[in-house]
Each structure stands twice: as structure tokens, then as C-alpha cells.
matplotlib code that plots the C-alpha trace (Angstrom):
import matplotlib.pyplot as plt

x = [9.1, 10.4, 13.7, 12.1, 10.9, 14.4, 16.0, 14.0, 13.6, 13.7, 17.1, 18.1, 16.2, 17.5, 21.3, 20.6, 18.4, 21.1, 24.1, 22.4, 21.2, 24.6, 26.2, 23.8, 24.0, 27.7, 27.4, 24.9, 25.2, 27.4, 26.2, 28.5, 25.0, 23.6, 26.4, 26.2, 22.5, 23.1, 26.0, 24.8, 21.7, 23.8, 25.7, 22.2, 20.6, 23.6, 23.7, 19.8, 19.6, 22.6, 21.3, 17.5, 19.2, 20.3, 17.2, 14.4, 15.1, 16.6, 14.8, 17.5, 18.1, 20.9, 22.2, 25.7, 25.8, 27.9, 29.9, 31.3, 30.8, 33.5, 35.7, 35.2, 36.0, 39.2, 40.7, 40.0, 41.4, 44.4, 44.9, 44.9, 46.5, 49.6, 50.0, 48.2, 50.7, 53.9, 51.7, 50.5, 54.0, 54.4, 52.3, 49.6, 49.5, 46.5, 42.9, 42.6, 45.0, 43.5, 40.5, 42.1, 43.8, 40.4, 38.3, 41.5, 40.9, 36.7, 37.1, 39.7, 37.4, 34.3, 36.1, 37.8, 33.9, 33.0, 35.8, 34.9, 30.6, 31.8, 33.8, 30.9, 28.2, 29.8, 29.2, 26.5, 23.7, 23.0, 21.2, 18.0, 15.8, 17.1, 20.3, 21.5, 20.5, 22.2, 25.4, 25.9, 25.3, 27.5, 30.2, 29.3, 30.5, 33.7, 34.8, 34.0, 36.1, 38.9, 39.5, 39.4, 42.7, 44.9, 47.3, 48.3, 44.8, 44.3, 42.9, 40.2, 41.4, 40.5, 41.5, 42.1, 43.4, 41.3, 41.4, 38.4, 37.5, 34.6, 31.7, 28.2, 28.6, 31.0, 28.1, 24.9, 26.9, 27.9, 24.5, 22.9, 25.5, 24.4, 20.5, 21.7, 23.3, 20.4, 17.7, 19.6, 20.7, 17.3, 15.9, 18.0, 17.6, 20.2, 18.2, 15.1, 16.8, 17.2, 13.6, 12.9, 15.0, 12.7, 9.3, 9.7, 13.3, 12.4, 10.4, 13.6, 15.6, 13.5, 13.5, 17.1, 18.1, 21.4, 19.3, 23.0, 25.0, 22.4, 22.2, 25.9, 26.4, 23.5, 25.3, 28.7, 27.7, 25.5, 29.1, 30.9, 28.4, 28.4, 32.3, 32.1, 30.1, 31.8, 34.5, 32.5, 31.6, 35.4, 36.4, 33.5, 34.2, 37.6, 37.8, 36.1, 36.2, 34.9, 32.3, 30.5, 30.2, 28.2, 25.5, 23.4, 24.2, 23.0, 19.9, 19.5, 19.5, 17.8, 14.6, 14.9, 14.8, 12.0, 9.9, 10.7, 8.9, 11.0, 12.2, 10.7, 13.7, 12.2, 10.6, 14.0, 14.9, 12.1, 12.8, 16.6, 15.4, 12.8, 15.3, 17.8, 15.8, 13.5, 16.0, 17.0, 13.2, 12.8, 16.3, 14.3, 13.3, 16.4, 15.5, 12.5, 13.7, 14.8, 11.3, 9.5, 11.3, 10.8, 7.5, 7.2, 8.3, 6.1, 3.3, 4.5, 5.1, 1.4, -0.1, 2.0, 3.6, 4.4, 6.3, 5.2, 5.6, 5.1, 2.0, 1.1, -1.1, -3.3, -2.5, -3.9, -6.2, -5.9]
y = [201.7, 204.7, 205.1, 204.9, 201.2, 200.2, 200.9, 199.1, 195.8, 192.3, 192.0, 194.9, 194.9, 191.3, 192.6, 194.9, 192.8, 190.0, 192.2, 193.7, 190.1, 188.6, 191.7, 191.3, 187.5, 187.9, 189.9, 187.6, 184.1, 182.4, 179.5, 176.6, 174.7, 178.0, 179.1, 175.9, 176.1, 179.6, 178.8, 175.9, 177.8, 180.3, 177.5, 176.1, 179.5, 179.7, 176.4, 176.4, 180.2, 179.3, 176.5, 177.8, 179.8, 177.0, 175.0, 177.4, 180.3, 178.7, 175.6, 173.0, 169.9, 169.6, 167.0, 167.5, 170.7, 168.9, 168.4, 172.1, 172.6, 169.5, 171.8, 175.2, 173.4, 171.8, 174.7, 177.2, 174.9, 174.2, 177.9, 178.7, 175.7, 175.8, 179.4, 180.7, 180.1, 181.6, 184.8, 185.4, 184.0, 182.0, 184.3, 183.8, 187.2, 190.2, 189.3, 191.8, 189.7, 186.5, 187.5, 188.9, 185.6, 183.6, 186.0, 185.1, 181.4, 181.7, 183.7, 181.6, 178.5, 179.7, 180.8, 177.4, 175.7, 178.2, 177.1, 173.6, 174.5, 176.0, 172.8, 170.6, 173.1, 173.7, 170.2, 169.2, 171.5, 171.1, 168.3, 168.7, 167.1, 164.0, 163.4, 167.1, 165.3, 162.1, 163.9, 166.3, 163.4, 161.2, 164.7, 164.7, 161.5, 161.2, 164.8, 162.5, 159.8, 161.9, 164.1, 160.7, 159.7, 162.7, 162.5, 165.8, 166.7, 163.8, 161.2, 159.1, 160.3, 164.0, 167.4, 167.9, 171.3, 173.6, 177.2, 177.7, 181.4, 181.1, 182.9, 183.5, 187.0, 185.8, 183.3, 185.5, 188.2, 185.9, 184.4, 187.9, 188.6, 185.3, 186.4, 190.4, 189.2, 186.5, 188.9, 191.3, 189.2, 187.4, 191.1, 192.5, 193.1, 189.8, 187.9, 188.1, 185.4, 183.0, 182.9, 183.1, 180.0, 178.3, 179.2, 177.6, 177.3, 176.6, 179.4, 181.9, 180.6, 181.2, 184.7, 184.9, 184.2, 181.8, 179.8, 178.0, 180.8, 182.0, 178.1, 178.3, 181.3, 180.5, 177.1, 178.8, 181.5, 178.8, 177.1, 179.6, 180.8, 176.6, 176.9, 179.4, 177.5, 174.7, 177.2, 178.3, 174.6, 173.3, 176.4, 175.9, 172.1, 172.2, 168.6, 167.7, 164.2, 163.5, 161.4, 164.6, 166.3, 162.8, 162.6, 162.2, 165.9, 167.1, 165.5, 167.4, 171.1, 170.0, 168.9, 172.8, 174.2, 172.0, 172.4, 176.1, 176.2, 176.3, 180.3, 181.3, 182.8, 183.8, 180.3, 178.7, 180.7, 179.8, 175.5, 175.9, 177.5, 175.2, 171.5, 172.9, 173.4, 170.0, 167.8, 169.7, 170.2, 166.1, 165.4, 164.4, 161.8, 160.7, 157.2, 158.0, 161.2, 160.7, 158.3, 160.9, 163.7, 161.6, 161.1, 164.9, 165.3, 163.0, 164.6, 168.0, 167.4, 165.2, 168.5, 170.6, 169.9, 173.3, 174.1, 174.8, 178.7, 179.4, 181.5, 183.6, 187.0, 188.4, 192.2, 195.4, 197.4, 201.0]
z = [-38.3, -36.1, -35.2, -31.5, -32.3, -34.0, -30.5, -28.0, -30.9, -29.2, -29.8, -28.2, -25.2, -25.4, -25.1, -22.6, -20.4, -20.4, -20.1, -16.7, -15.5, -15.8, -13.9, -11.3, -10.9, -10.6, -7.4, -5.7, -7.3, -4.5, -4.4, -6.6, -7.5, -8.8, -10.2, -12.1, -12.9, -14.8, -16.6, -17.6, -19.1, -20.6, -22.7, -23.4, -24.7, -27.0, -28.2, -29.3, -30.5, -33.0, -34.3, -34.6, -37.1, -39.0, -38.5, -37.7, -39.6, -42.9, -42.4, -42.7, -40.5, -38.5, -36.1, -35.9, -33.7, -30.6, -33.2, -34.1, -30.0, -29.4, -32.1, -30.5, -27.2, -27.7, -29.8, -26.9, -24.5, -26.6, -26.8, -22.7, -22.1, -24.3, -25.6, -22.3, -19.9, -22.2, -22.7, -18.7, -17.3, -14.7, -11.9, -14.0, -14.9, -14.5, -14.3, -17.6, -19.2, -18.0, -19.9, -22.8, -23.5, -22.5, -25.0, -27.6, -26.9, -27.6, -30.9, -32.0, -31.0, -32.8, -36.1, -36.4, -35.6, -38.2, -40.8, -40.4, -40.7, -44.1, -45.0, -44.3, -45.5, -49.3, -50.2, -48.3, -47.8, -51.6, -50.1, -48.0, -45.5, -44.2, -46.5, -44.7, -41.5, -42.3, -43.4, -40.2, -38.7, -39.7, -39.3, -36.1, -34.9, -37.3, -35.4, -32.0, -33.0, -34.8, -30.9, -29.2, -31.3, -31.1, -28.2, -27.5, -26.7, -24.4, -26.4, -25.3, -22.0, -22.6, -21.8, -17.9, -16.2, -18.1, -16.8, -14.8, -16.8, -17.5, -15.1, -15.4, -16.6, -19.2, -20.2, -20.4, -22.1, -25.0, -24.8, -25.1, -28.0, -29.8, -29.6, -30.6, -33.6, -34.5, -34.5, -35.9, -38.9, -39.6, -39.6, -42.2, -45.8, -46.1, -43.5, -45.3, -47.4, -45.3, -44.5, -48.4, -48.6, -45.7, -47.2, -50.7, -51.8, -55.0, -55.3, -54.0, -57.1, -59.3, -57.7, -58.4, -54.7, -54.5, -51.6, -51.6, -50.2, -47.6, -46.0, -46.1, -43.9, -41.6, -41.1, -40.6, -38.3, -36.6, -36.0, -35.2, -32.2, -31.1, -31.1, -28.6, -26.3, -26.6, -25.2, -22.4, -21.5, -21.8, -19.3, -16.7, -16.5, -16.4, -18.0, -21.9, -23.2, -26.8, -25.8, -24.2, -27.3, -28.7, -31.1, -27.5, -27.0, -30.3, -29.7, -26.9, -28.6, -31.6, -28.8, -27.4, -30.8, -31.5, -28.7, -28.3, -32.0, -35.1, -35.8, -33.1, -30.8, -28.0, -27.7, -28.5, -25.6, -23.2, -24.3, -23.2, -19.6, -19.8, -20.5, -18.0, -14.9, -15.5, -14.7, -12.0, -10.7, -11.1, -8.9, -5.9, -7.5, -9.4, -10.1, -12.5, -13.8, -17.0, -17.5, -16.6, -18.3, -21.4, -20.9, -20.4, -24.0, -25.7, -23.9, -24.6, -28.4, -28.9, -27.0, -29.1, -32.2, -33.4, -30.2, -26.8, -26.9, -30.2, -30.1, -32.5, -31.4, -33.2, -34.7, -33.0, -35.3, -35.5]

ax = plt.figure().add_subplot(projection="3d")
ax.plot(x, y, z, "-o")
ax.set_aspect("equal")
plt.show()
């Protein structure tokens, strides 16, 4: 590969096209509903690249994903809540330093979704198939009910008064970071292991591969990026309850990574743009929506059970 061809990879051109779209939707997204619409799809796009990564790429099962977004959520909003206000005073302080302290709160979000993807992932991903799926499931829902009992972050109540930080260009830049790093990781000489481990994990052990250790960094850095939307999310909405972060929600990512074609970014991509602007297009007629939307699925998964837009093309010859 030329160094020409390293520059301009998918990831890259990725990055760049991302970083310019969210600079240019900042300037001339006005409108509150659109403003919602892209954000939203932001969140989605990082949600179902991260966990493609998990599922897709290393070919695990995961269901528990709301789970390390609900944990990336309330840290974040712990941190601009409590510690926010001591740091920017009582003026609020600088926009810089609003975002300084809101970039503080979503790294410190996404490394504690990380830490506790690496506590559930040493014991559990010896497993495979369904018993992971069973187990990240069950996490899931035991992280639910564990935020819906601590006081001081609301209880069943929630968290209310969030800082509204987060924009769209704060969104599609993380969202273009999540896909930079994906590709870039799953392209690498260490990447290549987790898609040993998802071709025939047997087969990478007996190769020498520790197919452990590469399912347990996909899962953590699979957290870590969930955290951080769950950060975006907490500080768009201004307002998180535990029951939003359900096993309801994980569902949903799990259906874009699916239809979008296991491992297959780009399609991953093209599902989350895709599940955010159907419900929207069927809001007209709100009462059979979600019927049809279902429906929808079914069809789309009958028609196409190896993801809609996973299309393989054929190579040039010479």
C-alpha cells in the first residue's frame, strides 16, 4: 500500500468528512428539531460503531451496551454537576473552560464505562455465544437497578439539571473519533487479532493467539467509547433516568449493528442513519409507527439476513 492510499483510508477521510460536517452543521442547524435529529444520530453512530467492534469485528454477543452507556452517563454528569460548578465559579465561567470541564466529565465517563467493561469482560468472555449474551445481559439490568437506588444521583427519580454542553459539533466530532480509532485499530497488526479470534477462535489458539485478551480489549474499548455517549446523551437531555438506559435500548444498537451487517463499519454506520430518521419519517402517522417500523425489520432481515448494506464488490483486475 502507498503511503498516498494510507492517507486518504476510510477512516481518515472518515475523520475529516465528519470533523467538516459537524463545523458546518453548527453554523446552519437552527432549528431545535434538527438540532435534535443530528445529535441524536451522532450518539447513535457512536453507540453502534463501538459495539460493532465488540460484536462485528471480534464476533462476540453483547446485550448489555445501555448498560456501560447508563455508567458513562451518570459519571459525566456527576462530574459537571458537583465538581463543575466549584471549578467554573459561580458566573459559570469561560466557554473554553466550559468545555474543558465538559471534555473532563466525557473522558472520565468513558474510562469508568471502560473499567467496569474490563470487570465484566475478565470473567465472562471466557464464555461464548449465548452464555456471553446472557451474562451482559443480566449486567446490564443489575447496573439499571443499582443507579435507580443511589440517592445522590437521583434515584429512581433521576438526574435533572444537566448542563446542556453538548452540540452537534461536539457529537459528530466524537462520532468521527470513534470510527478513526475503529478502523484504525481493526487495521492494525493488533487488530488483525481480533478478526482471527472471529474467524475460528479455536483455530487462533492453536496459532498461539491469547483470543482472551484481544475480546477483552475490544470489549473495554467498546465501553469506554459507549461511556462517552452516554455522556453526550446525559448532556443533550439535560435529565437521565435508569430506566432509559434499559435492556429496551440495547436492543436497539444491537438491531443497527445487525442490520448494518456484522463488521461491516460503514454499514453499521448507514443502519444508525438509517433507525434514526425512520421513526421520524413514520411520525405522521404516529399511531402505526412502531407496527410498521417493526414490520419494516422483519422484512428487511427475511430480505437480508447478512445486513442490508453489506455488499461485497468484486476486485478490479489489472
Amino acid at each position: 500500500m502507498t503511503p498516498s492510499r494510507r492517507i486518504f483510508s476510510s477512516p481518515h477521510l472518515a475523520l475529516l468528512g465528519a470533523l467538516i460536517a459537524s463545523v458546518t452543521l453548527t453554523r446552519f442547524v437552527a432549528d431545535p428539531y434538527a438540532n435534535d435529529i443530528f445529535t441524536t444520530l451522532g450518539i447513535n453512530i457512536i453507540l453502534a460503531v463501538s459495539l460493532n467492534l465488540v460484536n462485528g469485528h471480534t464476533g462476540q454477543f453483547s446485550l448489555g451496551h445501555a448498560g456501560f452507556m447508563s455508567v458513562g452517563a451518570y459519571l459525566s454528569a456527576a462530574v459537571t454537576m458537583f465538581i463543575g460548578p466549584r471549578l467554573l465559579g459561580e458566573d459559570g465561567g469561560a466557554l473554553w473552560a466550559q468545555n474543558a470541564v465538559f471534555f473532563g466529565a466525557l473522558l472520565a465517563g468513558g474510562l469508568c464505562a471502560a473499567f467496569v467493561g474490563l470487570l465484566v469482560g475478565v470473567p465472562s468472555l471466557r464464555l461464548r455465544g449465548d452464555y456471553l449474551a446472557i451474562v451482559t445481559l443480566g449486567f446490564g439490568e443489575i447496573i439499571r437497578v443499582i443507579f435507580q437506588n443511589i440517592e445522590p444521583l437521583g434515584g429512581a427519580l433521576g438526574l435533572n439539571g444537566i448542563p446542556n454542553y453538548t452540540t452537534v459539533a461536539w457529537t459528530l466530532s466524537v462520532a468521527a473519533i470513534t470510527v478513526f480509532v475503529v478502523g484504525c485499530l481493526v487495521n492494525s497488526t493488533y487488530g488483525r487479532g481480533f478478526l482471527a479470534t472471529h474467524d475460528d477462535e479455536i483455530a487462533a489458539e492453536a496459532m498461539g493467539l491469547n483470543t482472551t485478551r484481544y475480546k477483552i480489549v475490544a470489549f473495554g474499548i467498546g465501553a469506554f467509547f459507549a461511556g462517552i455517549a452516554g455522556g453526550l446523551y446525559g448532556h443533550f437531555k439535560m435529565s437521565i433516568t435508569a430506566s432509559g438506559f434499559d435492556f429496551t435500548r440495547s436492543i436497539e444498537i444491537v438491531v443497527m449493528v445487525i442490520l448494518g451487517g456484522m463488521g461491516n463499519t460503514l454499514g453499521v454506520i448507514l443502519a444508525a442513519v438509517l433507525l434514526t430518521l425512520l421513526p421520524e419519517v413514520l411520525r405522521p402517522i404516529a399511531e402505526y409507527r412502531m407496527i410498521l417500523y417493526s414490520f419494516l425489520l422483519i422484512v428487511l432481515m427475511l430480505v437480508r439476513p447478512q445486513g442490508l448494506f453489506n455488499f461485497h464488490f468484486p476486485k478490479l483486475r489489472r
